[in-house]
C-alpha positions, 0 to 999 in steps of 0.5 A: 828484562834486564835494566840495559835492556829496557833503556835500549828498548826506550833508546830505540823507540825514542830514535824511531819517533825522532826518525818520524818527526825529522821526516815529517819537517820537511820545507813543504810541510814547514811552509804549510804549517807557518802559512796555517799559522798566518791564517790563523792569526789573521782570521780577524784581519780584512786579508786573505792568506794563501800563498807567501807570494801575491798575498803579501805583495801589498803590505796588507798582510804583513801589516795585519800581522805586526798589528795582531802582536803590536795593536797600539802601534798604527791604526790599520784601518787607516791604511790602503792597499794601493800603497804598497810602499808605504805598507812595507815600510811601516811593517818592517819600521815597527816590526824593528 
């Protein structure tokens, strides 16, 4: 086989894998795949992950989630679920 004919055969594998795994990132799987992301990190944390809705509504998760990466930053033991407000505001403060 002949060097052009080789490049055009890796050119065309290349292409398929990339025509397979453009497919593969479509919203559903991205949104599923960033929820298992959450999961994950926040396996330690007192919260329960398994929407982008009512599982954040109380600032709980989002707190959790700037407290994994940022841990000296607030104390989240401290903090109450029924103090939405709060919760947010501090999140999106440290995560600043």
């Amino acid at each position: 086989m002949s060097k052009v004919n080789v490049f055009k055969q890796m050119d065309q594998m290349h292409r398929s894998s990339q025509q397979q795994t453009a497919r593969s990132f479509n919203p559903s799987t991205v949104k599923n795949a960033l929820l298992r992301w959450c999961q994950i990190k926040l396996e330690n944390y007192p919260v329960q992950i398994t929407n982008f809705s009512s599982c954040w509504a109380d600032g709980m998760a989002f707190c959790a989630l700037i407290h994994r990466f940022v841990p000296d930053s607030f104390d989240f033991d401290k903090l109450n679920p029924r103090n939405r407000r709060e919760n947010l505001e501090l999140a999106f403060r440290v995560a600043e």
